[in-house]
C-alpha positions in Angstrom: 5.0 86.9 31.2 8.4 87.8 30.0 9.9 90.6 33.0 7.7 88.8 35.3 11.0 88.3 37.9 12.5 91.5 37.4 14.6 92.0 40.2 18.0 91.0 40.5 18.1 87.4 41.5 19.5 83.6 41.3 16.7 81.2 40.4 16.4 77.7 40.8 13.9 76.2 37.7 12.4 72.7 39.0 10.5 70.0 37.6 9.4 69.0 34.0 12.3 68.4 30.9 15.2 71.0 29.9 12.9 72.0 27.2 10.3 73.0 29.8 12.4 75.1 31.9 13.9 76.9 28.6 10.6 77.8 28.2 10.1 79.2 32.1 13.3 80.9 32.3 12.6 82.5 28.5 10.0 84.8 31.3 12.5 85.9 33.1 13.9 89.2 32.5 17.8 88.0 32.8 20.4 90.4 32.3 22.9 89.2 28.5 23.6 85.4 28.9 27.6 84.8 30.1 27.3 80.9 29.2 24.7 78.3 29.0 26.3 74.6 30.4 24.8 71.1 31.5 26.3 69.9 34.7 25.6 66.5 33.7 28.8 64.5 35.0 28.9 62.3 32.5 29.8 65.1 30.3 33.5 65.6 31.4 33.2 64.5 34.8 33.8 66.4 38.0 33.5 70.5 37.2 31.7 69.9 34.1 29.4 73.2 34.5 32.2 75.1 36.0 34.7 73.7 33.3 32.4 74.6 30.9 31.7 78.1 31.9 35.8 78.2 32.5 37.1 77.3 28.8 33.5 79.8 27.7 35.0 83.1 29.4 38.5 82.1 29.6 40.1 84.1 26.4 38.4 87.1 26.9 39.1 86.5 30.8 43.2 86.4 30.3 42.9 89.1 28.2 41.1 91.6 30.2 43.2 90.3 32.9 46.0 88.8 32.3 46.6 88.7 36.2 43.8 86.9 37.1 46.1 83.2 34.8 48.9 83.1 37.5 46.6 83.8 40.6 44.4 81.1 40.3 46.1 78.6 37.6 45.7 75.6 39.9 42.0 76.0 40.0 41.4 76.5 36.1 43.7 73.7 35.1 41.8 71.4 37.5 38.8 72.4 36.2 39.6 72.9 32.3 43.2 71.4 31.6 42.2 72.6 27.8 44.1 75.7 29.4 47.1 74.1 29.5 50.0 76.3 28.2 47.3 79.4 28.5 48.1 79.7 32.3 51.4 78.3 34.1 51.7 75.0 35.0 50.8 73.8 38.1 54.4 72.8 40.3 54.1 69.3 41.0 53.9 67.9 44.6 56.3 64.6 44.9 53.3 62.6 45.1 52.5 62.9 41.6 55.8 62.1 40.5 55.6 59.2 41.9 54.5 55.3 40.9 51.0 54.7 41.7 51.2 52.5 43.8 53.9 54.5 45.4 51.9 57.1 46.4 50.7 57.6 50.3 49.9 60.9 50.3 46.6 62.7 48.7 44.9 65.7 48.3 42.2 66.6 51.4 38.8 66.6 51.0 38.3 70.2 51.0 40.7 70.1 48.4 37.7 70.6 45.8 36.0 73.4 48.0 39.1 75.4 48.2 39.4 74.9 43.6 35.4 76.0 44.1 36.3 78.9 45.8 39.0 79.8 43.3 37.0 79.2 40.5 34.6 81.6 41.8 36.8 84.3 42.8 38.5 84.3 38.9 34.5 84.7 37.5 34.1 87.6 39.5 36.9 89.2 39.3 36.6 88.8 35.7 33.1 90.2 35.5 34.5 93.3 37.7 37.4 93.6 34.6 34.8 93.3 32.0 32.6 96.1 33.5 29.8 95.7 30.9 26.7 95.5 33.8 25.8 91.8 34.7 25.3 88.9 33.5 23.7 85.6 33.4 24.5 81.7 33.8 22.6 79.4 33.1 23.1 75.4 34.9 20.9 72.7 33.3 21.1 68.7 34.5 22.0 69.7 38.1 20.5 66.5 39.6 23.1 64.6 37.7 26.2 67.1 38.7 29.1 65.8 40.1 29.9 66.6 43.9 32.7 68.9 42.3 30.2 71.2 40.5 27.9 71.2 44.1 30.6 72.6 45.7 31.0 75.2 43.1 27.4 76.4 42.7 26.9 76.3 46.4 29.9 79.0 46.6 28.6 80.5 43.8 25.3 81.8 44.6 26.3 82.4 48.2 29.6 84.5 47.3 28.4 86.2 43.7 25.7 88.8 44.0 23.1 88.4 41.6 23.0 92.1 40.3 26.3 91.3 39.1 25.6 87.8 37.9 22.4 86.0 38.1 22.7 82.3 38.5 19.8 80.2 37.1 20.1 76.6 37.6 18.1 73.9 36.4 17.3 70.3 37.8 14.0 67.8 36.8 11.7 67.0 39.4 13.8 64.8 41.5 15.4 66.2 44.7 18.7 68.0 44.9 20.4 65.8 47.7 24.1 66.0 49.2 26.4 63.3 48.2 27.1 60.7 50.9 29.4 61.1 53.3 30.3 64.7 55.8 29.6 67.8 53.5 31.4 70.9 54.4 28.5 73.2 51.9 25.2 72.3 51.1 24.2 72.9 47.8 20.3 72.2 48.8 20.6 74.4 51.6 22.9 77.2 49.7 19.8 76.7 47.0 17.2 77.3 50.1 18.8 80.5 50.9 20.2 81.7 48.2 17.4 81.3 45.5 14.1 81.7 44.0 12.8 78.6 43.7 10.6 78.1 40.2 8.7 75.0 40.0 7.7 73.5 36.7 4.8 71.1 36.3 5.9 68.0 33.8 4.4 67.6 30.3 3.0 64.4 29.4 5.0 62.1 27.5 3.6 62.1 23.9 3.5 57.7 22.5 5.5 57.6 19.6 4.0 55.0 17.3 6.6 55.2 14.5 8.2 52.2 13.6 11.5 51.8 15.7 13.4 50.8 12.8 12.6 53.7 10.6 15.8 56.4 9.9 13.4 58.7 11.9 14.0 56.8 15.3 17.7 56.0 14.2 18.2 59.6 14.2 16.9 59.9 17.7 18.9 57.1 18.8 21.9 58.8 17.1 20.8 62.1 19.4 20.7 60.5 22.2 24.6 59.0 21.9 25.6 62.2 20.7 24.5 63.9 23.9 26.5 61.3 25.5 23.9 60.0 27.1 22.9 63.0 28.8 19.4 63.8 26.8 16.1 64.2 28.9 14.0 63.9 25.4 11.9 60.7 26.6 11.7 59.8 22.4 15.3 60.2 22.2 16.2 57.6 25.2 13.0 55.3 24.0 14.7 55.2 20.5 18.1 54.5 22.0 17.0 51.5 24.0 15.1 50.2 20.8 18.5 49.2 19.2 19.8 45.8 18.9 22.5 45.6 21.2 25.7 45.4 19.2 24.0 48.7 17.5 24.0 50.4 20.2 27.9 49.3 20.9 28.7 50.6 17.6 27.4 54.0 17.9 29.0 54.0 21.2 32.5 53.1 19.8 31.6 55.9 16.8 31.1 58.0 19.4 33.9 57.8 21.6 36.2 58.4 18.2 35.2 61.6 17.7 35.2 62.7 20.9 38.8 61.5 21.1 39.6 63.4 17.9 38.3 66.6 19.8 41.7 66.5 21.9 40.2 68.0 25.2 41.3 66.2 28.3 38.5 66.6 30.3 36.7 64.6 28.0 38.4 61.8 29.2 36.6 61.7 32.6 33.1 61.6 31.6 32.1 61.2 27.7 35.0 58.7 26.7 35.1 56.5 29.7 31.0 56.4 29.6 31.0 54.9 25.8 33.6 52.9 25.9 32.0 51.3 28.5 29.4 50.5 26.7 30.8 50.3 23.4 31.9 46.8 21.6 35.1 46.1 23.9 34.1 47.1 27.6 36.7 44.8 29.2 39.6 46.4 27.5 38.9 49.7 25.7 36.1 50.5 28.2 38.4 49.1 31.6 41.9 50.9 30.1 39.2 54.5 29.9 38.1 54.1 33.0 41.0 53.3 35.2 42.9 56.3 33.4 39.4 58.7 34.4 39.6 56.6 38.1 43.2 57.6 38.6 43.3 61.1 37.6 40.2 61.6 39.8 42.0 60.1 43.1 45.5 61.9 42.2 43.5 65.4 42.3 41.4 64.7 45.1 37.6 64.5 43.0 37.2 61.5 45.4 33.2 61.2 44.5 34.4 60.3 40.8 36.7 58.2 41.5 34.6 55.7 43.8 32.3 56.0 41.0 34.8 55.0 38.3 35.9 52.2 40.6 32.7 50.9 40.5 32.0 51.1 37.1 35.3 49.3 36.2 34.4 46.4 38.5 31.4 45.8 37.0 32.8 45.8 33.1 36.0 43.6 33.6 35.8 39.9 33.8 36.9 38.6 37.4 37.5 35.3 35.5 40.2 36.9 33.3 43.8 37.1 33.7 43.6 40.7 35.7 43.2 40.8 39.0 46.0 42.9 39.7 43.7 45.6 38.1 40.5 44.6 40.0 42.7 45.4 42.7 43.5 48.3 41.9 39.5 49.6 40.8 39.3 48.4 44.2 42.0 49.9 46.5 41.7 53.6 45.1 37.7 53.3 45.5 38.1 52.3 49.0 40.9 54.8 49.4 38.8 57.5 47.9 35.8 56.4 50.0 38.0 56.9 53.4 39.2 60.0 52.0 35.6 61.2 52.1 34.6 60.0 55.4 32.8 56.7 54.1 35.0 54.5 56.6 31.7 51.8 56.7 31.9 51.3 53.0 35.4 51.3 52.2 35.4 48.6 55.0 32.7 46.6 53.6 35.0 46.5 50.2 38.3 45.3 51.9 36.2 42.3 53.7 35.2 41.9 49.9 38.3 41.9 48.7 39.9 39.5 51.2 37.0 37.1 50.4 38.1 37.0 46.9 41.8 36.7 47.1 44.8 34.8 49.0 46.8 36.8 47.1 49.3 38.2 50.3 50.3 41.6 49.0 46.6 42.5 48.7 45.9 40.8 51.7 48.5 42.9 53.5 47.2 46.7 51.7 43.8 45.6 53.1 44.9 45.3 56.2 46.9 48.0 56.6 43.8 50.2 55.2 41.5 48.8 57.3 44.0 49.5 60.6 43.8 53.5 58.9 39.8 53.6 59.5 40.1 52.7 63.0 42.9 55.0 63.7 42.0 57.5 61.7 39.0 57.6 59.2 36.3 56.3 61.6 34.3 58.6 63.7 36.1 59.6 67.2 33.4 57.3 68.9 34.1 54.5 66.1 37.8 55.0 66.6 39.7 52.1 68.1 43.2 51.9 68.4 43.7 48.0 69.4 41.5 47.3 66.1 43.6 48.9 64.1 46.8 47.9 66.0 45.5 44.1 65.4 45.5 44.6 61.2 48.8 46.2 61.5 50.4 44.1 63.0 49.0 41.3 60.1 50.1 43.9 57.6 53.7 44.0 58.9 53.8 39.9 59.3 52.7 39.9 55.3 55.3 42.5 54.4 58.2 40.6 56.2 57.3 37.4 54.1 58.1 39.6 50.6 60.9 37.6 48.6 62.2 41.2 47.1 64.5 43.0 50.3 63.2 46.1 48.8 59.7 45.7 48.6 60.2 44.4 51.8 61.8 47.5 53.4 59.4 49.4 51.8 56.0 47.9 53.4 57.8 47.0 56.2 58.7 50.5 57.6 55.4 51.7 55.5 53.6 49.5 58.2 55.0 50.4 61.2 54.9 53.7 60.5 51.3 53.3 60.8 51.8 51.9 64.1 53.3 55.0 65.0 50.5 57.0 64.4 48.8 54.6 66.9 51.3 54.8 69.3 51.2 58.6 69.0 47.1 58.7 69.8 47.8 56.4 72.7 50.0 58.9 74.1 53.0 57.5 73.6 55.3 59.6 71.3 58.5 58.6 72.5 57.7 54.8 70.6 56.4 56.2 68.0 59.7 58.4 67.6 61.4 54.7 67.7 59.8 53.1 65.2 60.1 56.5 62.5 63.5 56.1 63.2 64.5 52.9 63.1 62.0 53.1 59.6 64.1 55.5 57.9 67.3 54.1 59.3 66.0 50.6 57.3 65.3 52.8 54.7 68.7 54.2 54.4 70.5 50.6 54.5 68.0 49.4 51.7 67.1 51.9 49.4 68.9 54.3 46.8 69.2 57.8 47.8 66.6 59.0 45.9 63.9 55.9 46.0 60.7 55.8 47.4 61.2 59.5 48.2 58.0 59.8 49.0 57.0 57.5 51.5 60.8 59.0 53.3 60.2 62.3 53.2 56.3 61.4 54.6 58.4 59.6 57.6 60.0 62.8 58.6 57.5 65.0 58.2 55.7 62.9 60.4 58.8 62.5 63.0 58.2 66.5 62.9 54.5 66.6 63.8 55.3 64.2 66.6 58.1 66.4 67.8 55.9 69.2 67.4 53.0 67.6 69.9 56.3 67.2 72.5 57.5 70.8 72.5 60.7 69.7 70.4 60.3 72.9 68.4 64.0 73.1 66.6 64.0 69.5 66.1 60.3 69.8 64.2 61.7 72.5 61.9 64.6 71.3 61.0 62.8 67.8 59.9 60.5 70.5 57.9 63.3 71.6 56.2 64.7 68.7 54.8 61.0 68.1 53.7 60.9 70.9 51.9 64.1 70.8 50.4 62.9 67.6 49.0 59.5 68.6 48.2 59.3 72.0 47.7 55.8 72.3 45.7 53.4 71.0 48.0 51.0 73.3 50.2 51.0 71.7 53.5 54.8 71.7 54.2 54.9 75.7 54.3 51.7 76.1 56.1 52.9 73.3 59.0 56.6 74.9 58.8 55.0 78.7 59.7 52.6 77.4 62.7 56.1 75.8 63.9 58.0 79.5 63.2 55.2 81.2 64.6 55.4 79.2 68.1 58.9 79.9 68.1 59.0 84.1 67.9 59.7 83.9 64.1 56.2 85.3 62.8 58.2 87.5 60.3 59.6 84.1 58.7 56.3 82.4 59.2 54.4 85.0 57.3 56.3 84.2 54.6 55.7 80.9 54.8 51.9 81.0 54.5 52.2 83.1 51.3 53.9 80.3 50.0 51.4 77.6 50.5 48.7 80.3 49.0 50.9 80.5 45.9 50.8 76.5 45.6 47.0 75.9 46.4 43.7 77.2 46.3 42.7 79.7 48.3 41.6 78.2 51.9 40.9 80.0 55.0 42.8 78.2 57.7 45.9 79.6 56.1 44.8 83.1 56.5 43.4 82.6 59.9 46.7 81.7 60.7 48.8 84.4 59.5 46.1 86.9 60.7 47.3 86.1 63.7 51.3 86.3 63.1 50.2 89.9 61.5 48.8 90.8 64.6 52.1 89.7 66.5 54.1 92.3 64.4 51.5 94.7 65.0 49.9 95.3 61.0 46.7 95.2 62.3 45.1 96.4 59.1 46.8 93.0 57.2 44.9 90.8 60.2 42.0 92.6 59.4 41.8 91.6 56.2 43.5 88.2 56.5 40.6 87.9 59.2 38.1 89.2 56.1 39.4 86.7 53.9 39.0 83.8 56.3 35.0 84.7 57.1 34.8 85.1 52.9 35.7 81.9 52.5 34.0 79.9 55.5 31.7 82.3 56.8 31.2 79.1 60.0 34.8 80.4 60.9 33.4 81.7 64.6 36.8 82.1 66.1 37.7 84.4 62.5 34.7 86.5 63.6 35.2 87.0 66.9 38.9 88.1 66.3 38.0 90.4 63.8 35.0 92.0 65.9 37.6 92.5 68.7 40.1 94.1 66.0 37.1 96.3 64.6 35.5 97.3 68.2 39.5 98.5 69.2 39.6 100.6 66.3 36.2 102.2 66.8 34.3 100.0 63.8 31.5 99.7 66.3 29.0 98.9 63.5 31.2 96.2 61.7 32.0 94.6 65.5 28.3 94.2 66.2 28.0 92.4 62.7 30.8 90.2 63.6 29.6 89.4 67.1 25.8 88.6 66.0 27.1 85.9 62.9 29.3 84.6 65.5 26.4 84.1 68.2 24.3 83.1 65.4 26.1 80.0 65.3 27.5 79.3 68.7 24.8 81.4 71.4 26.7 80.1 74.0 30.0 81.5 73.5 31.7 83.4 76.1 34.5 85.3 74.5 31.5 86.7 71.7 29.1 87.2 74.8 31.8 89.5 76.4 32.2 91.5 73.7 28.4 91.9 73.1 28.6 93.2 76.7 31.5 95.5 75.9 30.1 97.2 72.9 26.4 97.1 74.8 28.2 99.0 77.6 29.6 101.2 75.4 26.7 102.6 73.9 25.0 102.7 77.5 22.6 100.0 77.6 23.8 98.7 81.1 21.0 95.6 82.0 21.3 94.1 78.6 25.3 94.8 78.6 24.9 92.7 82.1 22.2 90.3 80.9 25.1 89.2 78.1 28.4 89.2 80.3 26.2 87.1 83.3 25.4 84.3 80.1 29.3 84.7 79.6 30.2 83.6 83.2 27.2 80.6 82.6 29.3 79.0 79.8 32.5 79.8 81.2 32.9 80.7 84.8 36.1 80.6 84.3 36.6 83.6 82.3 39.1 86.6 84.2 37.3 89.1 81.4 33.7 87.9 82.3 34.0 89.1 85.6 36.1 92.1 85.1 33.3 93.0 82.3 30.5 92.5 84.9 32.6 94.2 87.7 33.1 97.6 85.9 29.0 97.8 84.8 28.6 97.5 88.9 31.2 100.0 89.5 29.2 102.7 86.9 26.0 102.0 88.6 27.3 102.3 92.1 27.3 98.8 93.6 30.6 99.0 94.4 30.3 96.0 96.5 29.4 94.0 93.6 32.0 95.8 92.1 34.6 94.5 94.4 33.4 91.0 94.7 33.7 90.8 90.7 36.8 92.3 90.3 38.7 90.0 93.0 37.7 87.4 90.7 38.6 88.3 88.2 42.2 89.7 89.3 42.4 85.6 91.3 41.6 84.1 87.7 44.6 86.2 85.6 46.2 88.9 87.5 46.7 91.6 85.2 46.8 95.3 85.7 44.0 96.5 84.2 42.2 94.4 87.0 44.2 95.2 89.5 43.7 99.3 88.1 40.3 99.0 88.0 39.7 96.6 91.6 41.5 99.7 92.4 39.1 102.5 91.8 36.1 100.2 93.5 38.6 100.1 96.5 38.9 104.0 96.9 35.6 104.8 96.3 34.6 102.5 98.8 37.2 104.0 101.1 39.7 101.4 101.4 42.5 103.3 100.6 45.2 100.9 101.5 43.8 97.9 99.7 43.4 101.1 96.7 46.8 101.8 97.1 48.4 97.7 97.5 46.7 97.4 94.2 48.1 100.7 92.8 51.6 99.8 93.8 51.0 96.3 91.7 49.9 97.8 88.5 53.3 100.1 89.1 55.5 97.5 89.5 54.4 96.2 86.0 53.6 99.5 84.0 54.4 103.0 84.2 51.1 104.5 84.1 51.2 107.7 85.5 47.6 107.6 86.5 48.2 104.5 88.9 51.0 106.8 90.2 48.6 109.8 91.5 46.2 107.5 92.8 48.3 105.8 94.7 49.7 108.6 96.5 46.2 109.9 97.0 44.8 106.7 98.6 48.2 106.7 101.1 47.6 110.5 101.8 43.6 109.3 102.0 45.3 106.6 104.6 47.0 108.7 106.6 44.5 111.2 107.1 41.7 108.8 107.6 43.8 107.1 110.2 44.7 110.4 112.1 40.7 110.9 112.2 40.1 107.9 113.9 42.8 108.2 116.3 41.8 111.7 117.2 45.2 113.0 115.9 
């Protein structure tokens, strides 16, 4: 069987044990292994299989190139912080220097899709460096992969060709589903298209009938810890959950030891939290591992751990013991994390929880705070409701002006009403929410030390900004920017928000700049270079918006409006082939677009095939009869076949919709040749008084000679 797949290809090897599908995928005729890794999560946690490959290729990686440290350092430490001191450091955003329960700013969700695509990028460009002819991966355990590690093999397989490295992942005979909650990629459906699927029929589970307390089936048991829980060896698990209890506790503490001995971080947020857990002191070793995993997973965005940490530490503290502060807090950055991910109904369902539980005020007062955020925020638009959410803010600023500290009470206070700002602002009414930011920061002022709860002040202004933005207060938005920045310099979102404001005022040079910066402070993400595509164009460096356009459709190929600007960018330079591309993936995913429908007419037209060119621009004017271009579009193809009366009727419309002169030039010719020279030459003179075309010049004096002569004719002159 071996060479039985020969061509170059990602597989997907399902059903049956690992041990099964090593022995299927030893018939594959793979190019030289790059790194065999389990995606099990409780392994280290989120990117276990691409942390794993990571720290596998990472050396060699730096050392081929060295470049490849500093371009995507954010992504490798999040994935493998063993690298720390191998790449720089990543710059810390204020919200990490701040308390924890300080913090009211967090990562976005994509935030793990745009480390996926990073990750990717460095194993390919490393694989280009090491120039040796491909490779392979192999993925085992991917049914119990962590969100993270979806995201990452979803980009891989779609974005790494396999004849340069062929992807072979593994999972048992249960289905590979999304995570709950709105998924941005698919890894079932990047699987679907992007794989040969392998199935493995199951092997029957041979009865051990050894004695369960021989050394034989202690040295299974001891296996089965060792692979932290992680081994699919039926004998292994049956063995494990033959030992008394506290034996089972011991090897778990034993366990957790050595691991700790090991020194690698990421440890921490899978192997060490899961045994200590379930070793001999669950409510304090086993609660203090995994509040420190839960934590790091909600500082850095991996919001699917840190629900599932949450959890987990609920369920091993005592509720009747002297910590509810901590329940608390398992509590808040699960729900927090759960909202973060678009779960609104189940974060909900915990805060009702959580206020059944407690009359303690302060949590009483988070809660409902949080709760007002799903309905003005988190919830779907049609689940949205801003008198809801106005109702629990309002019972969150009541709680906050009963604090006995003036501090605190600041704080909350203006923290509270600056969410009812954000309500105020989706009502429509900026101008109040523009009151209550700042009166909040005045408070603030009186209350605080300069440089406390920097944070939460320098999230007011930023947000006075994006409400001067919505009101046209351009100057006023970036100067609030500035300060931000000034203040918190290392944080993504402040550049890219400062260059759309420099970019609506004239500045694109400035604003170019700008998006650079947030690049150099995040993972790549496509929004950013959709952006300054755009200011590139401005300035006129087309080829940079060509491949800022490139890099946009790389990284989300869904990116419809990336496509249709880049097939308009390729059709003007004469990249007829690479428009057409562009034009069908955009229709491929919106049919019914007018703006891609007119250019599927142009370039149609332009290699002569008239009917369908007209067929296309006629579906245009159905989505969007609106459209000046539509009409002009359809309006020329009548002119060329002769209907100028078509032509004419076309044309007016479109020159009534946005009077430009190329409709006004071209209403023209239809005019002349229809022998209405004065109409020809009114629309002439109008293209003239906005150009100098030299062509609109001579046919204009034409038409009035035409005019003239035509009149003299009828008069008898």
């Amino acid at each position: 069987m071996k060479g039985a797949h020969s061509m170059a290809a990602h597989y997907w090897i399902r059903g049956g044990t690992r041990a099964d599908r090593d022995v299927v995928r030893q018939t594959l005729d793979l190019p030289p292994p790059l790194a065999v890794v389990s995606a099990h999560r409780r392994r280290r946690g989120p990117y276990t299989a691409a942390g794993s490959v990571v720290r596998a290729v990472a050396a060699d990686a730096l050392a081929r190139a060295p470049e490849l440290g500093p371009r995507h350092h954010i992504e490798l430490l999040s994935a493998a912080p063993e690298l720390d001191g191998q790449v720089p450091a990543i710059k810390v955003a204020l919200e990490l220097t701040a308390a924890s329960g300080a913090r009211t700013r967090y990562q976005a969700r994509l935030h793990t899709l745009r480390i996926s695509h990073g990750l990717v990028e460095f194993l390919r460009d490393y694989l280009v460096a090491l120039d040796a002819g491909p490779r392979s991966l192999v993925v085992e355990d991917l049914a119990e992969a962590d969100p993270t590690d979806h995201e990452f093999l979803a980009v891989l397989v779609r974005r790494v060709p396999a004849s340069l490295l062929s992807v072979v992942v593994g999972s048992d005979e249960r289905p590979v589903v999304d995570p709950p909650g709105p998924v941005t990629v698919s890894l079932p459906a990047a699987l679907s298209a992007h794989t040969t699927r392998i199935d493995v029929p199951g092997t029957a589970a041979v009865p051990d009938h050894r004695d369960p307390g021989s050394a034989y089936a202690a040295s299974l048991a001891q296996a089965y810890v060792d692979s932290d829980g992680t081994s699919d060896d039926p004998a292994e698990l049956a063995a494990y959950q033959g030992l008394a209890p506290d034996r089972r506790a011991q090897l778990h503490d034993a366990r957790a030891v050595r691991l700790r001995e090991q020194g690698e971080r990421s440890l921490a947020f899978g192997a060490i939290p899961f045994h200590a857990a379930n070793g001999t002191d669950p409510a304090n070793a086993g609660v203090a591992a995994v509040r420190e995993a839960q934590l790091h997973c909600k500082n850095l965005g991996l919001y699917h751990a840190a629900v599932e940490f949450g959890l987990l530490g609920r369920s091993i503290m005592d509720r009747s013991d002297t910590l509810p502060d901590l329940w608390w807090q398992f509590t808040g950055d699960a729900t927090t994390s759960l909202s973060a991910l678009g779960r609104a109904e189940e974060a909900e369902a915990m805060y009702a929880e959580a206020r059944a539980m407690t009359a303690d005020p302060e949590i009483h007062m988070h809660a409902a705070y949080a709760t007002a955020m799903l309905y003005a925020r988190h919830y779907d638009d049609d689940r949205r409701d801003p008198y809801t959410a106005r109702q629990w803010l309002n019972v969150a600023v009541a709680l906050a002006s009963l604090l006995p500290d003036l501090k605190e009470r600041a704080f909350h206070s203006v923290f509270n009403r600056n969410g009812i700002a954000l309500v105020e602002t989706r009502e429509g009414r900026p101008d109040k929410a523009l009151e209550l930011l700042n009166l909040g920061m005045a408070w603030l002022d009186r209350e605080l030390a300069p440089g406390e709860q920097m944070l939460h002040r320098t999230g007011l202004r930023y947000n006075r900004a994006q409400v001067y933005l919505m009101t046209g207060r351009l100057e006023e938005a970036l100067a609030d920017l500035d300060a931000v920045i000034e203040v918190d310099p290392n944080f993504h979102d402040h550049y890219f928000n400062r260059a759309n404001v420099l970019r609506r005022l004239g500045r694109s040079a400035e604003a170019i700049e700008d998006y650079g910066r947030s690049l150099d402070l995040s993972p790549p993400y496509p929004e950013v270079y959709y952006n300054r595509a755009d200011a590139k164009l401005e300035l006129g460096d087309v080829d940079g918006a060509l491949a800022d356009f490139g890099r946009a459709i790389e990284l989300d190929p869904s990116n419809v409006d990336a496509l249709l600007n880049r097939a308009g960018l390729r059709s003007d330079l004469g990249d007829e082939t690479g428009a057409w591309a562009d034009v069908t993936a955009g229709l491929a995913q919106r049919p019914h677009d007018a703006h891609l429908l007119c250019l599927k007419a142009r370039l149609l037209a332009d290699r002569g095939e008239a009917d369908t060119a007209r067929e296309a621009v006629t579906s245009a004017l159905d989505a969007n009869p609106g459209m000046a271009e539509a009409w002009a579009i359809r309006g020329s193809l009548a002119y060329a076949s002769g209907d100028l009366e078509a032509a004419m009727a076309d044309l007016s419309q479109a020159v009534s919709l946005t009077d430009v002169p190329q409709f006004r030039f071209n209403r023209a010719a239809a005019l002349e040749s229809a022998g209405r020279f004065i109409e020809a030459a009114d629309d002439y003179a109008a293209v003239l008084a906005s150009t100098e075309d030299e062509d609109a010049r001579l046919r204009m004096d034409f038409c009035l000679q035409a005019a003239g002569g035509a009149t003299a004719a009828h008069t008898g002159g």
